[in-house]
C-alpha positions in Angstrom: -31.9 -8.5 -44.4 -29.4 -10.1 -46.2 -26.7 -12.7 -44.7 -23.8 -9.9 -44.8 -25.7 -7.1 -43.0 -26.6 -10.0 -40.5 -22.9 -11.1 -39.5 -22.6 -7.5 -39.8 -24.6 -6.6 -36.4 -23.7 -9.4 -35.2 -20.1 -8.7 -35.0 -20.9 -5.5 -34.2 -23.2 -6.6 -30.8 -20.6 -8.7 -30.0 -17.4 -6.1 -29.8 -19.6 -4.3 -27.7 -20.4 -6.1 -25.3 -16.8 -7.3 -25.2 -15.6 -3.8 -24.9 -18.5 -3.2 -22.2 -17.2 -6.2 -20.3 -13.7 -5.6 -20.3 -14.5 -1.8 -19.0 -16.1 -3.7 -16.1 -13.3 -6.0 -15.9 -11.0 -3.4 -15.7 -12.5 -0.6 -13.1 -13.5 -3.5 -10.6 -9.1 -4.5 -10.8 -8.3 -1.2 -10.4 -10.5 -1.0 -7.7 -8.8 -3.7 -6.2 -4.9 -2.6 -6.7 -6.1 1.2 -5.5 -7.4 -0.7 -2.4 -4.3 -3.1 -2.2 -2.4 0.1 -2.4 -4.2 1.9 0.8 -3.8 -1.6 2.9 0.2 -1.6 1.9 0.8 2.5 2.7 -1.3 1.5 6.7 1.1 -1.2 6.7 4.5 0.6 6.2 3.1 3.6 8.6 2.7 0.7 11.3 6.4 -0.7 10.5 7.8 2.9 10.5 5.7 3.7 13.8 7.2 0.1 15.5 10.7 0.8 14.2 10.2 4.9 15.7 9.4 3.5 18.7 12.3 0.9 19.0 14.9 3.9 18.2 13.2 6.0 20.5 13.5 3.3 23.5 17.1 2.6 22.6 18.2 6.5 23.0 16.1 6.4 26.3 18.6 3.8 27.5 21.1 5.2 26.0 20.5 8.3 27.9 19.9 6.5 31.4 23.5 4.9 30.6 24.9 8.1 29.7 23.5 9.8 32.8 24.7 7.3 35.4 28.3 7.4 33.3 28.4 10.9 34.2 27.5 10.5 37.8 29.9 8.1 38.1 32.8 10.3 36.8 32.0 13.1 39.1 31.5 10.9 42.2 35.4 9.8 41.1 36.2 13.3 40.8 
């Protein structure tokens, strides 16, 4: 084999396993952002479900406040 041919397959072996590499490289970070993505999406439902449940206590006072507003105006009445 002569010197050309030799640098030849040599460059050759070594894009590949470049290329090979950076495939790898590349599915194991999108892997990683995919699952980063998931852990974010649980972690917004959780602050929407805390935030739901803070408006939903607030109208329940509301409501009591309301309610004994009322009793008080027809009691005056």
């Amino acid at each position: 084999m002569s010197n050309a041919s030799k640098i030849t397959f040599g460059l050759c072996c070594m894009t590949s396993v470049g290329i090979i590499g950076y495939v790898h490289y590349k599915q194991s970070y999108d892997r990683q952002q995919l699952h980063l993505g998931v852990i974010r999406d649980i972690e917004r439902q959780e602050r929407r479900k805390a935030e739901n449940v803070y408006i939903l206590q607030q109208q329940t006072e509301l409501a009591k406040e309301l309610r004994r507003q009322e009793l008080l105006r027809e009691n005056d009445t």
